[in-house]
C-alpha positions as CSV (number, residue, x, y, z in Angstrom):
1,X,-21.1,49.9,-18.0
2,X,-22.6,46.6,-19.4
3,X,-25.9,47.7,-19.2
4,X,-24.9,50.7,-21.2
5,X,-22.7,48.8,-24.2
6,X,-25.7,46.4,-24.4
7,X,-28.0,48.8,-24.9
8,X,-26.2,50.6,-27.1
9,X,-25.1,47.5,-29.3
10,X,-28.8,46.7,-29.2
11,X,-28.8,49.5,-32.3
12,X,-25.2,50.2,-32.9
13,X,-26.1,52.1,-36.3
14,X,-28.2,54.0,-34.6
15,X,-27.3,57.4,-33.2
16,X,-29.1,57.1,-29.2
17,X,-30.1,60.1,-27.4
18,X,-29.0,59.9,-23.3
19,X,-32.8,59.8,-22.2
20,X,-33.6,56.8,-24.4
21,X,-30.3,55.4,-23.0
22,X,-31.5,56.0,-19.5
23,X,-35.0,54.2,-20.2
24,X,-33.5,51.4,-21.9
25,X,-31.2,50.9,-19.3
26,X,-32.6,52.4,-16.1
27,X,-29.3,54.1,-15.0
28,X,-29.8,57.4,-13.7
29,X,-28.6,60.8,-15.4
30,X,-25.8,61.3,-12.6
31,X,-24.4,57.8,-13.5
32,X,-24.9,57.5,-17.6
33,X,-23.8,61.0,-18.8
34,X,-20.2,60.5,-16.5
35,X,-20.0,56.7,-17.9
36,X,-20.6,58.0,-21.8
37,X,-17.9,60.7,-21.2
38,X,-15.7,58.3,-19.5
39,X,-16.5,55.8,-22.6
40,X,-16.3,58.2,-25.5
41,X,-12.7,59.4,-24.0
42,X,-11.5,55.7,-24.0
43,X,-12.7,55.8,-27.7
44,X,-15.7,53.3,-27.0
45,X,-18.5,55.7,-27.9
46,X,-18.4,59.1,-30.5
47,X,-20.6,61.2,-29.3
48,X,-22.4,64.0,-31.4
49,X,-24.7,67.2,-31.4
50,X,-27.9,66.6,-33.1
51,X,-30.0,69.2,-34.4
52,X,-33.5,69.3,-33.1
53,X,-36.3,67.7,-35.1
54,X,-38.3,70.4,-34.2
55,X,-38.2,74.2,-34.3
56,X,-38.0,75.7,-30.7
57,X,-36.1,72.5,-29.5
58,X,-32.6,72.4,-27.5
59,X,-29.9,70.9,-30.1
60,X,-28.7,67.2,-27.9
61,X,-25.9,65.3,-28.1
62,X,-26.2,61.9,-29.3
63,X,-24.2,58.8,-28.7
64,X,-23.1,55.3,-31.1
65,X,-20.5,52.5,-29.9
66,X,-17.1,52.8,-32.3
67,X,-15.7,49.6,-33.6
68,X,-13.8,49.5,-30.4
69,X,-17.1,49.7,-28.5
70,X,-18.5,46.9,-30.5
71,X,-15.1,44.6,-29.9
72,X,-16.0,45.1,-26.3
73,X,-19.2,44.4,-26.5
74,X,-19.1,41.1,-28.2
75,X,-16.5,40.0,-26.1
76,X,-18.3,41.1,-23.0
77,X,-21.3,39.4,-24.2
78,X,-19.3,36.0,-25.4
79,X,-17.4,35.9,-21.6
80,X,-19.1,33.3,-19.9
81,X,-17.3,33.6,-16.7
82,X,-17.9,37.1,-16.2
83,X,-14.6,39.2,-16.7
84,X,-14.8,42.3,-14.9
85,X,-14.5,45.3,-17.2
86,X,-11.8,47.1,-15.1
87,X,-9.7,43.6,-16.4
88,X,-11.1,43.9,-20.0
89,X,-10.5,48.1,-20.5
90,X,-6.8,48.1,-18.7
């Protein structure tokens, strides 16, 4: 989950598609799409459908941290003794 909220926070503007998320963070498609449902549920990540940039192309959903998301994060990223997130999301 940290390697997904840094990767994400990386561009937190930016809306992120799950492939780029999967290259950026080398998690595999069976592990990231359950972790950014899992995430958007807790109200860390919206998650939206884009339309395709190209005629002929599958509309995708596409995924930004909240504020919440952010919060985390940050504070994940500030923790120098490494709180577990289980502790940090209870």
């Amino acid at each position: 989950m940290r390697l997904l909220l840094d990767a994400l926070a990386a561009e937190r503007s930016e809306w992120r598609h799950g492939y780029d998320l999967m290259k950026a963070t080398g998690l595999m498609s069976g592990t990231l799409y359950p972790l950014l449902m899992r995430m958007t549920e807790q109200g860390l990540v919206e998650a939206e459908w884009r339309e395709p940039a190209q005629p002929g192309r599958p509309a995708r959903h596409a995924y930004r941290l909240t504020s919440a998301g952010v919060a985390l994060a940050r504070e994940l990223a500030g923790d120098a003794q490494g709180t577990s997130l289980r502790g940090a999301l209870a």
